[in-house]
C-alpha positions as CSV (number, residue, x, y, z in Angstrom):
1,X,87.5,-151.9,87.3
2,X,84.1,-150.9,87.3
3,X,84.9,-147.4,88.0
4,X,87.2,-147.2,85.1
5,X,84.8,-148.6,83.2
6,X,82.3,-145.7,83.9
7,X,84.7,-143.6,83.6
8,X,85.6,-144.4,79.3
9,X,81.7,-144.4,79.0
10,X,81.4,-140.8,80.0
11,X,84.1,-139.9,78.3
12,X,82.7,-141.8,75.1
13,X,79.2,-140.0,75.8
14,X,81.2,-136.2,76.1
15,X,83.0,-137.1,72.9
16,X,79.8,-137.9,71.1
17,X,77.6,-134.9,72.6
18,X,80.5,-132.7,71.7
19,X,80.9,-133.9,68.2
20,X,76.7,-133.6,68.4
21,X,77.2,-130.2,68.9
22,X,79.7,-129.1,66.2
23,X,78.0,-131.0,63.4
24,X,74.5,-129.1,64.3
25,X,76.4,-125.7,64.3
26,X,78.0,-126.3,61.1
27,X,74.6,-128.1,59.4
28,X,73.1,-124.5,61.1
29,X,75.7,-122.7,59.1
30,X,75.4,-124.1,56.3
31,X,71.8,-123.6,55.6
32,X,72.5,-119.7,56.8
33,X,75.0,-119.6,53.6
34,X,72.7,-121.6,51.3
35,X,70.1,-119.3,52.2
36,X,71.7,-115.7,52.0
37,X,73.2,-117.6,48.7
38,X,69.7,-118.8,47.4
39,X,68.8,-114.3,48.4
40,X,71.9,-113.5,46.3
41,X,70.9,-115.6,43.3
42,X,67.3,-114.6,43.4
43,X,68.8,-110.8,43.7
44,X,70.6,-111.1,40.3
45,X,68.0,-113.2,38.6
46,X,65.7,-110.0,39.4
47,X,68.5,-108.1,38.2
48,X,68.6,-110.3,34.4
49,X,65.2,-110.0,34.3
50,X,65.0,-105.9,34.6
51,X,68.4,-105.5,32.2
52,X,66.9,-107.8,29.6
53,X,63.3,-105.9,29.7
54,X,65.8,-102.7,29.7
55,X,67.2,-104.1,26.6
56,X,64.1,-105.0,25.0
57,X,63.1,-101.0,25.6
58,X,66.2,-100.2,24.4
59,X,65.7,-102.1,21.0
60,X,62.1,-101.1,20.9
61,X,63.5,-97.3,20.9
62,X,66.2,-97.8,18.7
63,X,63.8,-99.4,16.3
64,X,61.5,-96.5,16.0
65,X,64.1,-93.9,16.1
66,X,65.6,-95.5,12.7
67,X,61.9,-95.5,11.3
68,X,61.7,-91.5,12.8
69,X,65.0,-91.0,10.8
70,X,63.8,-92.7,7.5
71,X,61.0,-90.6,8.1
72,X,62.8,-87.4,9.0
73,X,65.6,-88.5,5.9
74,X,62.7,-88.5,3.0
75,X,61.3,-84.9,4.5
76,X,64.9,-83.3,4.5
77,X,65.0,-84.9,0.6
78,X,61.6,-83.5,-0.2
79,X,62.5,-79.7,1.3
80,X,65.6,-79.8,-0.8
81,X,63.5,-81.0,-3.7
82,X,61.1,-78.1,-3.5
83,X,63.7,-76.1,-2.2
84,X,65.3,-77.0,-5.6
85,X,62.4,-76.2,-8.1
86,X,61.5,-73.0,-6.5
87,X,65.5,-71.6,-6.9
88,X,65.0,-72.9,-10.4
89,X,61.6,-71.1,-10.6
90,X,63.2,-67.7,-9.6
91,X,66.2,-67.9,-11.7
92,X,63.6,-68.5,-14.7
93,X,61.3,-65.3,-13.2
94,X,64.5,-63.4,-13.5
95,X,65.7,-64.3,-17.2
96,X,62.4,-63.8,-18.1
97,X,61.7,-60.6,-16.5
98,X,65.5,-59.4,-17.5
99,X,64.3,-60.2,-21.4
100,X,61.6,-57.5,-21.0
101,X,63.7,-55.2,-19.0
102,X,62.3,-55.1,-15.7
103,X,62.9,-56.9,-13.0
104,X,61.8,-57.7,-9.4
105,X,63.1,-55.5,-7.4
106,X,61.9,-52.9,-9.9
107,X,58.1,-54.0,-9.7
108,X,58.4,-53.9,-5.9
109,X,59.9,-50.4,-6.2
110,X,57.0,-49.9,-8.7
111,X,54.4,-51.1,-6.1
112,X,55.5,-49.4,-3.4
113,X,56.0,-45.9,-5.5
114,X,52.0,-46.3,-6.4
115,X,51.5,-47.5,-2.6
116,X,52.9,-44.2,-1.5
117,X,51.1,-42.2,-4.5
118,X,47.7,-43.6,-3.2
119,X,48.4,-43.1,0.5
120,X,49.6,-39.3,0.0
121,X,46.3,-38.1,-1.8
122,X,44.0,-39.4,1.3
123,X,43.6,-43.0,0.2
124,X,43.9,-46.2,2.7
125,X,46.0,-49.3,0.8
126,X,46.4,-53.0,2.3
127,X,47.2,-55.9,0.7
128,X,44.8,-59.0,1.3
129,X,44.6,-62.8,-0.5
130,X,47.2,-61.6,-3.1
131,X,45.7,-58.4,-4.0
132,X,45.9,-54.7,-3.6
133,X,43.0,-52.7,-2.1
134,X,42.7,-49.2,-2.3
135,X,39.9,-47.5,-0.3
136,X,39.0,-44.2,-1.5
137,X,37.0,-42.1,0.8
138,X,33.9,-41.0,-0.3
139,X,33.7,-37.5,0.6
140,X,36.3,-36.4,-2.4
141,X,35.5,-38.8,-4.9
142,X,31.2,-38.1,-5.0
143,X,29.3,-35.4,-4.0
144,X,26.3,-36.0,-1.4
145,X,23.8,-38.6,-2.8
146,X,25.4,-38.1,-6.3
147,X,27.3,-40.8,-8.7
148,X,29.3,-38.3,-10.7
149,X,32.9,-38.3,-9.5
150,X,34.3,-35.4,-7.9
151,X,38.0,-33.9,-9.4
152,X,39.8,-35.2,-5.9
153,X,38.8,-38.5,-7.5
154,X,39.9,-38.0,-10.6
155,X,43.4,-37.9,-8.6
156,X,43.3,-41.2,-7.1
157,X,41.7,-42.5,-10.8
158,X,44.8,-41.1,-12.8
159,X,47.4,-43.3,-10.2
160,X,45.0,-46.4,-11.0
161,X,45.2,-45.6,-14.5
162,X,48.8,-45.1,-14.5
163,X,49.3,-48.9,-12.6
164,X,47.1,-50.5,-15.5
165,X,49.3,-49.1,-18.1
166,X,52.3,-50.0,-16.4
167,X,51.2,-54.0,-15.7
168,X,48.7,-54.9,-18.4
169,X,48.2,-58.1,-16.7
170,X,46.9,-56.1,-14.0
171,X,43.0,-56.8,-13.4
172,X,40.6,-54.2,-11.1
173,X,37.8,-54.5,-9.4
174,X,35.4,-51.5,-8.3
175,X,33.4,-51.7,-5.5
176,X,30.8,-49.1,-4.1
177,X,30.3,-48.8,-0.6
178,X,27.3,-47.0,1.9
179,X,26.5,-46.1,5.1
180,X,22.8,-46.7,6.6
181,X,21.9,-43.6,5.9
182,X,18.8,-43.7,3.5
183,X,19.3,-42.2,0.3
184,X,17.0,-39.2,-0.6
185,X,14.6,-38.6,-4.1
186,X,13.4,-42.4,-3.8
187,X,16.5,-44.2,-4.4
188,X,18.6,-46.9,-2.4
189,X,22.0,-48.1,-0.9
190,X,22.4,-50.7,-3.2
191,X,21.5,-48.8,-6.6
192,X,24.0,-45.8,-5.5
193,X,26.9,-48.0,-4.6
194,X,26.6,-49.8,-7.4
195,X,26.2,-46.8,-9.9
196,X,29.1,-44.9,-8.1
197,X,31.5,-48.1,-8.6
198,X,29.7,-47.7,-12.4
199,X,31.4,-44.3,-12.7
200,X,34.5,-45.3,-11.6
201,X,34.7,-47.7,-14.6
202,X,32.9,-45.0,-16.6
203,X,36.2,-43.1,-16.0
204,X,38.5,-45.5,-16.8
205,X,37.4,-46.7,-20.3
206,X,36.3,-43.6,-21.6
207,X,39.0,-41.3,-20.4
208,X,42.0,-43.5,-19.6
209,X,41.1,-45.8,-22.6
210,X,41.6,-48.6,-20.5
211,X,40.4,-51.9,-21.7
212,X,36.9,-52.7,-20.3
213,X,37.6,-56.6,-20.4
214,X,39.9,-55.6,-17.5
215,X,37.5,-53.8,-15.2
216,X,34.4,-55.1,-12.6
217,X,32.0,-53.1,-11.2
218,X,29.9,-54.0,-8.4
219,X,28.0,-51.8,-5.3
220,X,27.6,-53.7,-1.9
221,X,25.6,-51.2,-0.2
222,X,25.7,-50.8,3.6
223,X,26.7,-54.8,3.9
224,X,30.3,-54.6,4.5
225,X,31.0,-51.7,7.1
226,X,34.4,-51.0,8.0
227,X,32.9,-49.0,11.1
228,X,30.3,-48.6,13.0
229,X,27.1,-47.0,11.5
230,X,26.0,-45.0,14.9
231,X,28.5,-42.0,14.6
232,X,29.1,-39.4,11.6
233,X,32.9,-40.8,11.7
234,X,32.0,-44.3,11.2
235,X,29.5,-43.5,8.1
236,X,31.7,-41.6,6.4
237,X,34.3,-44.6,6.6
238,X,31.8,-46.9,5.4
239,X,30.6,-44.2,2.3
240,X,33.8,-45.3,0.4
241,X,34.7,-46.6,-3.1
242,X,37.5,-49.6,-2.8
243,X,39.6,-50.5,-5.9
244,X,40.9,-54.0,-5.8
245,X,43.7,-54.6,-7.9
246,X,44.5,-58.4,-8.9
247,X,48.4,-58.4,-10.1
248,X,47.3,-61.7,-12.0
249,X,50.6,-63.6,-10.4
250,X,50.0,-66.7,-12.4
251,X,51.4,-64.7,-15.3
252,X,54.8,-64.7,-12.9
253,X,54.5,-68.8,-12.8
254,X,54.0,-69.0,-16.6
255,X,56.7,-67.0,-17.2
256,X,58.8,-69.5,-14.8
257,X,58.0,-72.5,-16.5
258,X,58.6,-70.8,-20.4
């Protein structure tokens, strides 16, 4: 009796270490899955947090690309606007021109006949700030030290002449140029460039009867080289007479806007 006994406790005791065992391996379990699940939602919550900062970028962007487009919108309207008024400008030019029998293309062909004219007798032309200049070299418009114009520059004179009769809005500027070179029988720089650009002018009024009010003499002596003053080449492309021609092209606009 006492043997059976001992034998149901043991088996009592196995049956309760056994079922010991399998609840600790399932409680063991169970944390591993509550743990890899607590990873998982710690892993996505991560993952919210970087899509909704993505999507605060993302509407941050959008934002200033519709400002950039307002922006980009009132430019495009503006360009047409001016875009616009200049097309209407032209188109007035034209009638305008067209009532006086010219036209654009014929005062370009115009310009670049006189260009030509200028650049076949000798004469160096560029165009600067709106205005023609004309440099005419000095050793066939003046003799040595002298202020009386030579007959070559009576040449280049009678294709200024010929411009200022053909565009009487046309304004001209004369402008005397020197070397270093000092100037002999007690005179100076400044007094011959000056009095050589005189001449020019001289020329013009009295023998091409052009209109005084549209004519401006100065002299600038040896103060704006074109060339270096140490060789003969350079000083005689510094002894020079430039004629600046101002096409007065605010005429052109009032002539739009009539």
């Amino acid at each position: 009796m006492n043997t059976m006994k001992h034998s149901i406790y043991g088996f009592v005791l196995a049956a309760l270490l056994l079922a010991s065992c399998v609840s600790s391996k399932k409680y063991q379990s169970a944390n591993l899955q509550i743990d890899q699940l607590n990873n998982q939602v710690s892993q996505l919550n991560s993952k919210i947090a970087d899509n909704q900062k993505q999507i605060s970028d993302n509407s941050k962007l959008i934002t200033e690309l519709q400002k950039a487009n307002e922006v980009n919108s009132k430019d495009a309207a503006d360009c047409r606007a001016v875009k616009e008024e200049l097309r209407r400008k032209k188109e007035n030019l034209d009638k305008a021109l067209a009532a006086r029998g010219t036209s654009l293309e014929e005062i370009e062909a115009k310009a670049e006949a006189a260009v030509k004219k200028f650049e076949d007798i000798g004469c160096e032309v560029s165009y600067k700030n709106g205005r023609f200049h004309i440099s005419i070299p000095d050793n066939f418009s003046f003799k040595s030290g002298s202020a009386t114009v030579a007959p070559k520059g009576r040449e280049a004179l009678n294709i200024v002449a010929q411009v200022m009769y053909d565009n009487p809005g046309v304004q001209t500027m004369i402008v005397g140029h020197s070397d270093t070179t000092v100037v002999k029988g007690g005179g100076d720089n400044w007094s011959l460039s000056t009095e050589r650009a005189n001449a020019i002018v001289r020329v013009l009024e009295d023998v091409y009867n052009i209109n005084p009010k549209r004519l401006t003499a100065a002299g600038q002596s040896k103060f704006n080289p074109v060339a270096s003053n140490d060789t003969p080449e350079g000083r005689a492309k510094n002894r020079r007479i430039e004629i600046i021609i101002n096409p007065d092209l605010s005429r052109l606009w009032d002539m739009m806007e009539e």
